[in-house]
GUKE-862168 format. One record per residue (C-alpha): residue in one letter; z, x, y. Coordinates in Angstrom, 2 decimals. Layout:
{"A" {Z X Y}}
...
//
This chain:
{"X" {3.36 -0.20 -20.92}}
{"X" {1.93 -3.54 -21.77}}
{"X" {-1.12 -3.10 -20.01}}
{"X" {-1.62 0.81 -20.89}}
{"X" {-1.38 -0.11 -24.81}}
{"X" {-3.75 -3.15 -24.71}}
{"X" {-6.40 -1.71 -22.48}}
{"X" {-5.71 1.98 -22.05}}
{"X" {-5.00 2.01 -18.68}}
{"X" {-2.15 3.87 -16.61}}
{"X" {-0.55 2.46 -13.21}}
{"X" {-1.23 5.67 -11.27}}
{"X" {0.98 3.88 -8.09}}
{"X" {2.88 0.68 -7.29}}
{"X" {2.98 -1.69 -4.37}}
{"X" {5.79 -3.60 -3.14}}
{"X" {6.64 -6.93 -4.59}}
{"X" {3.75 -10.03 -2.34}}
{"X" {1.88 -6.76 -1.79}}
{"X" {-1.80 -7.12 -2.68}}
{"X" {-5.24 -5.17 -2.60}}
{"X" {-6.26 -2.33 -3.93}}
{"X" {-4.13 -0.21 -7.12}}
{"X" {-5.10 3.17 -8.87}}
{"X" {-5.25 2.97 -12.42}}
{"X" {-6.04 5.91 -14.89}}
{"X" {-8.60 5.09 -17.93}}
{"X" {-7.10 8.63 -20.02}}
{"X" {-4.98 10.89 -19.79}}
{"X" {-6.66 13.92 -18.30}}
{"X" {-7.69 10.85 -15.02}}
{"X" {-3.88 9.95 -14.96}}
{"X" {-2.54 13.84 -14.39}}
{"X" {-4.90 14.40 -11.52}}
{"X" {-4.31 11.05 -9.56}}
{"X" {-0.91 11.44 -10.10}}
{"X" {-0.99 15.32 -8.67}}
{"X" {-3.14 13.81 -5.75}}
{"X" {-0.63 11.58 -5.02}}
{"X" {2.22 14.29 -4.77}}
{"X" {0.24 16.57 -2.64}}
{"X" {-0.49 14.20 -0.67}}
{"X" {-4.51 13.87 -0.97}}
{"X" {-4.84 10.32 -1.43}}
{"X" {-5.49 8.65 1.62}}
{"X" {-3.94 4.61 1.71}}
{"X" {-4.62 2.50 4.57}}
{"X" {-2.55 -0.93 4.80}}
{"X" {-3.24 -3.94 6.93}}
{"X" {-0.89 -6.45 7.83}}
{"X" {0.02 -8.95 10.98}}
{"X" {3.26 -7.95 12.40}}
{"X" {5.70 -10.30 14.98}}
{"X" {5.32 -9.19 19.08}}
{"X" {3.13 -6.39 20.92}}
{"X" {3.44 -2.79 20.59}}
{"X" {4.40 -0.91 23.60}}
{"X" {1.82 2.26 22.32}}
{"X" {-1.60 0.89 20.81}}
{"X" {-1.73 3.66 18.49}}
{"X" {0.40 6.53 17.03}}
{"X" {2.34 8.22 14.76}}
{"X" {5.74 8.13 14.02}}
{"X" {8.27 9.94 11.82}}
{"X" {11.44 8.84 10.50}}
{"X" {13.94 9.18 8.24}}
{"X" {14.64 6.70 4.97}}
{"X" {17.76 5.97 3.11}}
{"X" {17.50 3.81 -0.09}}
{"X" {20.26 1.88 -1.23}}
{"X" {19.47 0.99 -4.51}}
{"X" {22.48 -1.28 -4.95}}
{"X" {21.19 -3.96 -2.11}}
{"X" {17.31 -2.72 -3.39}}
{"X" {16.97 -2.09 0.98}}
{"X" {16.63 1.16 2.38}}
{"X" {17.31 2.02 5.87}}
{"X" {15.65 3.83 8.53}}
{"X" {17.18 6.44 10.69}}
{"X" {15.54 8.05 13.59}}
{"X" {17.47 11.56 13.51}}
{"X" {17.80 13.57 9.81}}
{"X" {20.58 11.64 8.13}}
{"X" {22.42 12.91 4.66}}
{"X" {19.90 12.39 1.67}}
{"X" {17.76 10.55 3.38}}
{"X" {14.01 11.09 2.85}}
{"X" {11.50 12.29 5.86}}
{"X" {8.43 9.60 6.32}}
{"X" {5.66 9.47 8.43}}
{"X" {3.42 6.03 9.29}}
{"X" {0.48 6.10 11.35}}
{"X" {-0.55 2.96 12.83}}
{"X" {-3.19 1.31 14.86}}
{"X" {-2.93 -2.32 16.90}}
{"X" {-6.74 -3.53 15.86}}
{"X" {-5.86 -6.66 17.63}}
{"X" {-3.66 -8.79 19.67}}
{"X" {-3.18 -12.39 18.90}}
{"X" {-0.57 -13.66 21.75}}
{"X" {3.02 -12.02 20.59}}
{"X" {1.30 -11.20 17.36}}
{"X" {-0.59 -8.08 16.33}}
{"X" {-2.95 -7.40 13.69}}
{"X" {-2.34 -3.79 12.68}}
{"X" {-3.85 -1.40 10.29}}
{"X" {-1.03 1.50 9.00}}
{"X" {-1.82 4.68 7.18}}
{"X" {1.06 6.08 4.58}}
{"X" {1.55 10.17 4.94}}
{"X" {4.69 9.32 2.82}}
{"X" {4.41 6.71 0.22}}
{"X" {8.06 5.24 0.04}}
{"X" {9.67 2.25 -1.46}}
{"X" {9.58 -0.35 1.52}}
{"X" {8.58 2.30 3.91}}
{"X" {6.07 -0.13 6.00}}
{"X" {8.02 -3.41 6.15}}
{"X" {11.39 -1.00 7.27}}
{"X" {9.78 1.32 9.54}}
{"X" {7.63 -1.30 11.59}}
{"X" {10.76 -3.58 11.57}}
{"X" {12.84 -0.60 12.62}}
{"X" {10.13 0.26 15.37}}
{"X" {10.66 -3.76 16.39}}
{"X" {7.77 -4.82 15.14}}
{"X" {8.72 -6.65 11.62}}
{"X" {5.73 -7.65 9.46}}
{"X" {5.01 -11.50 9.80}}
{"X" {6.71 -13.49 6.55}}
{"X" {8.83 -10.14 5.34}}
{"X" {12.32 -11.92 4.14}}
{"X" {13.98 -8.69 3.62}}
{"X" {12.83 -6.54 7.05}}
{"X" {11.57 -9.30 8.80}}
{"X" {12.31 -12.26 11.44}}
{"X" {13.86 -14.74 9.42}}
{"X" {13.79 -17.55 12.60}}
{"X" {10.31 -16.50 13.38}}
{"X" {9.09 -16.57 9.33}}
{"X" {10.64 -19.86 9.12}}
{"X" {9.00 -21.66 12.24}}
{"X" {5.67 -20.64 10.89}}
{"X" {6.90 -21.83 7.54}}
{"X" {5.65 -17.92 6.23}}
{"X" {7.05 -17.83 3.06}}
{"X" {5.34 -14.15 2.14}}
{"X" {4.81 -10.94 3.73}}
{"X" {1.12 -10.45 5.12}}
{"X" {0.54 -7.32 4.19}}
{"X" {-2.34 -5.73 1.90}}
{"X" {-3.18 -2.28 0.53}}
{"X" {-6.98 -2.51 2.25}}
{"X" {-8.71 1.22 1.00}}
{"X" {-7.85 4.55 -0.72}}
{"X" {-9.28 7.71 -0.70}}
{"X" {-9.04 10.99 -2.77}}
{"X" {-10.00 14.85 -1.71}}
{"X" {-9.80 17.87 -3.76}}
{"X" {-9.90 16.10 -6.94}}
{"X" {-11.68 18.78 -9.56}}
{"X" {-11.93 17.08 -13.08}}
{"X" {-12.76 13.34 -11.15}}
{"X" {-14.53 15.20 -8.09}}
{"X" {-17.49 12.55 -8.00}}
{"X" {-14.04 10.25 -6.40}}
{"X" {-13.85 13.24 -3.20}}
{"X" {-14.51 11.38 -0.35}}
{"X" {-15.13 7.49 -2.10}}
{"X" {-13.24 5.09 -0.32}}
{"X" {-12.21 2.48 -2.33}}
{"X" {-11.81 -0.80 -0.10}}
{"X" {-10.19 -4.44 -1.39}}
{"X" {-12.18 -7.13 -0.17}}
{"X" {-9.31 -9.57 -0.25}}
{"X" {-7.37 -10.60 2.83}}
{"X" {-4.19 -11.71 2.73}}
{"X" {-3.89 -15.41 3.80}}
{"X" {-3.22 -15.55 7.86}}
{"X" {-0.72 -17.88 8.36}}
{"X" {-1.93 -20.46 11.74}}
{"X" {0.92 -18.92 15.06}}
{"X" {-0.20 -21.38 17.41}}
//
């Protein structure tokens, strides 16, 4: 609210807590209703990178799953079958490099949910390198990892009417995450 009084501008999404790169904001009103719609139908495209602990078995793929939050612990949990009010997700994800038991991966969000990359690849057995609540703790604290390395890298839009000069922009963060040293 802070921000949106001084300078007018709307947080049109939010990323998870040691999260960095690249955030939607709305300049008016009018801007802040369509992003917002684009997120809920789904036509914003968000591509993540981050450096997770061991090799996949599968280079590439998509998976679906099913996420529980538990508000009280601020955790959610992942189930592989439908489970009682727990939420359907999707993550897409591509290995762009090994680095010994390491691999550098780039994920792509069909469902935006709280925690949903950090618990799904950790669920999948693959937790993102520094992640203290999904992650390795051993592993984090031999390479003295004391953050998540993760980072929101690009966004997209499509079908946007009112901002349709943003249809098919991609929007990339030119910051990388620090890469902690695994040798």
């Amino acid at each position: 609210r802070i921000v949106q009084q001084k300078y007018g501008t709307r947080f049109i999404h939010r990323l998870d807590r040691n999260t960095c790169g690249v955030m939607v904001f709305a300049r008016n009103e009018e801007a802040e209703k369509e992003l917002l719609a684009a997120f809920r139908e789904r036509r914003a495209e968000k591509w993540y990178e981050t450096l997770c602990f061991h090799s996949f078995k599968v280079i590439q793929g998509t998976f679906t799953a099913y996420l529980l939050k538990d508000e009280k612990n601020a955790r959610v949990k992942i189930f592989e079958k439908p489970h009682p009010s727990a939420e359907k997700i999707i993550t897409q994800y591509s290995v762009r490099k090994k680095i010994g038991e390491y691999s550098l991966v780039d994920v792509c969000l069909h469902s935006g949910k709280t925690h949903q990359i950090r618990a799904h690849l950790a669920f999948l057995g693959n937790p993102v390198v520094g992640d203290e609540k999904y992650g390795d703790e051993a592993l984090n604290k031999k390479y003295h990892v004391k953050r998540h390395i993760l980072v929101a890298k690009s966004i997209a839009f499509e079908g946007l009417s009112a901002l349709s000069y943003l249809n098919g922009k991609k929007f990339v963060s030119s910051f990388c995450a620090e890469m902690p040293s695994l040798s």
